[in-house]
Z-matrix of the N, CA and C atoms (Angstrom, degrees):
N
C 1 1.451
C 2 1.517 1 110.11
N 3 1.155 2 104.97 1 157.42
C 4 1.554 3 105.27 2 -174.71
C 5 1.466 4 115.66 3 -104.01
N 6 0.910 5 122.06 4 153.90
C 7 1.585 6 122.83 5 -176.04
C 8 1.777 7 122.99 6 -100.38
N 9 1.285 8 90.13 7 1.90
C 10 1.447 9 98.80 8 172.61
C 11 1.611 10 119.05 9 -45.22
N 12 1.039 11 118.74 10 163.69
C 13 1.635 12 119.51 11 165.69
C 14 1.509 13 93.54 12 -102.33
N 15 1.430 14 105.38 13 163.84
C 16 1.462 15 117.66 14 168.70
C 17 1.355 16 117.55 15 -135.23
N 18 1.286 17 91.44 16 123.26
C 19 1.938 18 98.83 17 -158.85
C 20 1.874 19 85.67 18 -105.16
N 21 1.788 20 127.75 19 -48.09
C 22 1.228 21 108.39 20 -172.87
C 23 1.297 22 115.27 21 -47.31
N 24 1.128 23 130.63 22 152.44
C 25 2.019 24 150.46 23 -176.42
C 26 1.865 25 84.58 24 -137.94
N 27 1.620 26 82.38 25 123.31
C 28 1.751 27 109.90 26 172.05
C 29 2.159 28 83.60 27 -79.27
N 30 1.629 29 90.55 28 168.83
C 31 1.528 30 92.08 29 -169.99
C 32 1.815 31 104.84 30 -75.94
N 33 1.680 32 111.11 31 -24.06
C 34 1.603 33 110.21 32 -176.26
C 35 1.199 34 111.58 33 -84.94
N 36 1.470 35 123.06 34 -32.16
C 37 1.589 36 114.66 35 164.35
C 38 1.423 37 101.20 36 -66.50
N 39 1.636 38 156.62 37 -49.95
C 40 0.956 39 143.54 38 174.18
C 41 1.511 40 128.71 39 -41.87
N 42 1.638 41 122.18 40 -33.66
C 43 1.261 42 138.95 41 163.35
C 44 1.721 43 122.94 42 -56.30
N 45 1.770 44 91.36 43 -46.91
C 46 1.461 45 110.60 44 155.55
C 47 1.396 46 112.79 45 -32.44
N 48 1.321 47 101.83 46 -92.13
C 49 1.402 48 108.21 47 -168.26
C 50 1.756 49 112.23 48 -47.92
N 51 0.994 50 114.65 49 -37.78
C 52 1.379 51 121.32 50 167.61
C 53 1.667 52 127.41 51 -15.59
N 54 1.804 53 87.95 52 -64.38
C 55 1.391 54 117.58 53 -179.03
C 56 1.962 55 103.83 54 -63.34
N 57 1.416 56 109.76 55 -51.64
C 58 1.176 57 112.64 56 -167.40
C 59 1.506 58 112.25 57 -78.73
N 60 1.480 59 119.84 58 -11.00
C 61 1.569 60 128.02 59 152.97
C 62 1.367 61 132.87 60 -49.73
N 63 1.525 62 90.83 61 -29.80
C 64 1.324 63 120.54 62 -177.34
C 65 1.351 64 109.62 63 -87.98
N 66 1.087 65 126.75 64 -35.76
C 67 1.306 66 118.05 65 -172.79
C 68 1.398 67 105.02 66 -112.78
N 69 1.450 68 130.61 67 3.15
C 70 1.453 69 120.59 68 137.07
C 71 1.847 70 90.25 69 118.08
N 72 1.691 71 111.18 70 17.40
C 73 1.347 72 107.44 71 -159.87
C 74 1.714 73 108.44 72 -106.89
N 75 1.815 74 104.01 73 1.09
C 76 1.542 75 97.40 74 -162.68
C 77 1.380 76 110.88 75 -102.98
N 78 0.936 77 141.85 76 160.29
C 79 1.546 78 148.55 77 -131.76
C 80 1.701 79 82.22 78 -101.10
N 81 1.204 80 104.08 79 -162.43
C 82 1.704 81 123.84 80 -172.95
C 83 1.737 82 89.09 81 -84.97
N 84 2.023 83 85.68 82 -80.84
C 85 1.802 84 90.66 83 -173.74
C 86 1.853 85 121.25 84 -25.04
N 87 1.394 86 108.44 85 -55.85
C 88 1.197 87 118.02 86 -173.24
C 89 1.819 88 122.64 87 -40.05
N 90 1.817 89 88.47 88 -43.65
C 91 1.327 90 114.70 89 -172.49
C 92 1.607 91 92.08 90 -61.76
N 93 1.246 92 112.20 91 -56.57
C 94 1.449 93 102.83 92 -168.39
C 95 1.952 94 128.74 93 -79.64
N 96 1.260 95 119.52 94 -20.74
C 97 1.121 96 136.90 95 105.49
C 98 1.853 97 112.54 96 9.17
N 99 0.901 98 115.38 97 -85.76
C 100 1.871 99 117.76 98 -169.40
C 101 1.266 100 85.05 99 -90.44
N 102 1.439 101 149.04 100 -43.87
C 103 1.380 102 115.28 101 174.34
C 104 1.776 103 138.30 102 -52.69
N 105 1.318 104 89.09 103 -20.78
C 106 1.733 105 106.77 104 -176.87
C 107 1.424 106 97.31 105 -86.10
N 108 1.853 107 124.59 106 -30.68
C 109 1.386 108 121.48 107 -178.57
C 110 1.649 109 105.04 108 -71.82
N 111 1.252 110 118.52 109 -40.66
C 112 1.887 111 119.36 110 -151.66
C 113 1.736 112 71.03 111 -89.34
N 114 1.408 113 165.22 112 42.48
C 115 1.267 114 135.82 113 149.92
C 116 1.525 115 86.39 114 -103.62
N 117 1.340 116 153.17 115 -20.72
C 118 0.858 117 156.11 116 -157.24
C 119 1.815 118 130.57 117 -126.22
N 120 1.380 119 93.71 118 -14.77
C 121 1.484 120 112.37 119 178.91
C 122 1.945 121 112.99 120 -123.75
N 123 1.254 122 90.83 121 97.10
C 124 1.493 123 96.08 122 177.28
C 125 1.560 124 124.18 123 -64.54
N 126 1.464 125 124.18 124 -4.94
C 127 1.523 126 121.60 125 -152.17
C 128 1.883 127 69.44 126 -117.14
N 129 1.400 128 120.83 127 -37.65
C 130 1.635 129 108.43 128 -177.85
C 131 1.492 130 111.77 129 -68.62
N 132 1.224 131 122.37 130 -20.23
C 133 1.669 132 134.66 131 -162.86
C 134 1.704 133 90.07 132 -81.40
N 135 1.178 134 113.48 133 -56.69
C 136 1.399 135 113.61 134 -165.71
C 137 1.658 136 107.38 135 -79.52
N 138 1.385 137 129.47 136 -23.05
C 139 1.286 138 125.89 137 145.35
C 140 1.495 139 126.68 138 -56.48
N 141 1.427 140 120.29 139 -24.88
C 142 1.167 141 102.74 140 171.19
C 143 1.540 142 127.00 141 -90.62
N 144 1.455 143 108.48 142 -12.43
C 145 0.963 144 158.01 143 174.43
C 146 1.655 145 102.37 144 -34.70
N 147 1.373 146 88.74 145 -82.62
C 148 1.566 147 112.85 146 169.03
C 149 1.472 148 132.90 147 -75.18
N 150 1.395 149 97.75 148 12.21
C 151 1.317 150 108.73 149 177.27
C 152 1.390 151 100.68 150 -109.31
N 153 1.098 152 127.53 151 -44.94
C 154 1.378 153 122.56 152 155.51
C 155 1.351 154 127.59 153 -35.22
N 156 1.200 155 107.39 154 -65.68
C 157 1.707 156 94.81 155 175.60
C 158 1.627 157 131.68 156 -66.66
N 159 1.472 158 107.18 157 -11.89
C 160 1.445 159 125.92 158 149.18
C 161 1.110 160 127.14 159 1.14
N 162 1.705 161 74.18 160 -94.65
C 163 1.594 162 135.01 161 174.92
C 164 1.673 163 104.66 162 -32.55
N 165 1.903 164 99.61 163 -66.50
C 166 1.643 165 98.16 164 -171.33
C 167 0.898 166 119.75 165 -54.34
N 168 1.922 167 116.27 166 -36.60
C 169 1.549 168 128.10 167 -144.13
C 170 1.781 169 95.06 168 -76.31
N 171 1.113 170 111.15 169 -26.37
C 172 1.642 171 130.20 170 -167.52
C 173 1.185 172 106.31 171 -58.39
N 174 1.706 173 97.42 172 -65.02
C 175 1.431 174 120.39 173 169.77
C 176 1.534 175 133.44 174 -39.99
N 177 1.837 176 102.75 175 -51.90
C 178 1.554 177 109.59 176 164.68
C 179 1.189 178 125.29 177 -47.27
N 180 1.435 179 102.66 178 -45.53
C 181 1.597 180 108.48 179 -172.59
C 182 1.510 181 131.10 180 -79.74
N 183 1.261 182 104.16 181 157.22
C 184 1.728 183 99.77 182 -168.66
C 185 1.421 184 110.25 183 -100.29
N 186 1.516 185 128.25 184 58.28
C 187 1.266 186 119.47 185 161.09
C 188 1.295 187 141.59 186 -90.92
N 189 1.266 188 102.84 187 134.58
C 190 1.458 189 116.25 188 -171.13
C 191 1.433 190 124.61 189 -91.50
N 192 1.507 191 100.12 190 134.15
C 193 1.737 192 90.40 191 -165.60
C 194 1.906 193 91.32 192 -131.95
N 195 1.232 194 103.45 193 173.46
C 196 1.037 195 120.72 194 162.01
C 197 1.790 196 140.18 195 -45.84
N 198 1.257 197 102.40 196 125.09
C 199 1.967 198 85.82 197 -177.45
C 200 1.453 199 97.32 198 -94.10
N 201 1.071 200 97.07 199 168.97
C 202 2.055 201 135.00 200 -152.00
C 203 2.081 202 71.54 201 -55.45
N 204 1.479 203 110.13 202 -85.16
C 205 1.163 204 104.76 203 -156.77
C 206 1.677 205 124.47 204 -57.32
N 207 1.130 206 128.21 205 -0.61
C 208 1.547 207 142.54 206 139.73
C 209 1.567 208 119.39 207 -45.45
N 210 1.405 209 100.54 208 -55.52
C 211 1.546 210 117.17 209 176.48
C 212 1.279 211 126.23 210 -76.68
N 213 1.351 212 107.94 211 3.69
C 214 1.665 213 114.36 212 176.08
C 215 1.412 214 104.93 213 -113.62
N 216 1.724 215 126.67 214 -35.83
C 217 1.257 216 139.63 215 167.53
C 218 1.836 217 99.13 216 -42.80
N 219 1.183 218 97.47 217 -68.96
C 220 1.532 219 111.86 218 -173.24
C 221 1.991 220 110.47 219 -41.37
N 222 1.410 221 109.92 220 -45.17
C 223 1.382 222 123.09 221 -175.47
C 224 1.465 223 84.47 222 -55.11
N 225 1.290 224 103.40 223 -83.06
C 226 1.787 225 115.64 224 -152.53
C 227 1.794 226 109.87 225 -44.32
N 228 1.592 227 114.23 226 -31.91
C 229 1.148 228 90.37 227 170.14
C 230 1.302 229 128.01 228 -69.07
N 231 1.722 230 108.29 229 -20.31
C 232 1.612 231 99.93 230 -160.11
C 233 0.607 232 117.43 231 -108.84
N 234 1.891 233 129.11 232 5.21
C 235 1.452 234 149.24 233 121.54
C 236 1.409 235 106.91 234 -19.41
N 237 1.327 236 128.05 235 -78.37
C 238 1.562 237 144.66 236 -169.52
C 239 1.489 238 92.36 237 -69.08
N 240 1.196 239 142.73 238 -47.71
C 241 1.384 240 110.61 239 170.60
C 242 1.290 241 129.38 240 -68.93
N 243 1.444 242 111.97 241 -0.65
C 244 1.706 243 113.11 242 -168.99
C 245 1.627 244 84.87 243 -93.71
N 246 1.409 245 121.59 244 -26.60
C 247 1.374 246 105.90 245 -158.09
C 248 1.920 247 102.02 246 -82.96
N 249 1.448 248 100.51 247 -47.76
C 250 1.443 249 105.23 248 153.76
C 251 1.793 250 129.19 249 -11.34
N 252 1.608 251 96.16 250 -66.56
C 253 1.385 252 101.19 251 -177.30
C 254 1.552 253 116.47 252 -70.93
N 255 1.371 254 115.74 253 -34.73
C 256 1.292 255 134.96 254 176.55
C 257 1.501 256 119.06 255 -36.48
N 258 2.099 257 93.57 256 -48.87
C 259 1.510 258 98.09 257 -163.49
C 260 1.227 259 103.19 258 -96.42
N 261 1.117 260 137.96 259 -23.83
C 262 2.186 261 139.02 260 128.08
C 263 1.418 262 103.32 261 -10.90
């Protein structure tokens, strides 16, 4: 194995990290990594681009979703009704 570092970022591992920048999950290296890619990759610049404003528009808004234990109620019924119809 080689001991090199690897600073090139392919454009889908760069998108990767993108996502996980965003959600507060990507390491330092990584961070810097897609910064050395988006000075040089215009189709990654405008993906991150738009991931940003996403992000805010997400943020502004007040949507309401479901909690975990709603969303498991919901499974189990429609589990037992799939099995229901199944055995019909």
């Amino acid at each position: 194995m080689s001991n090199k570092i690897k600073i090139v970022l392919p454009c889908q591992e760069a998108n990767h990290v993108c996502d996980k920048s965003q959600y507060k999950n990507a390491s330092l290296w990584e961070k810097v990594k897609l910064n050395l890619h988006l000075i040089y990759c215009r189709a990654c610049r405008k993906y991150s681009k738009n991931n940003a404003k996403l992000t805010k528009v997400m943020r502004k808004s007040n949507i309401e979703y479901l909690d975990k234990k709603c969303k498991e109620q919901m499974k189990s019924e429609l589990d037992k009704a799939i099995k229901e119809t199944s055995i019909n």
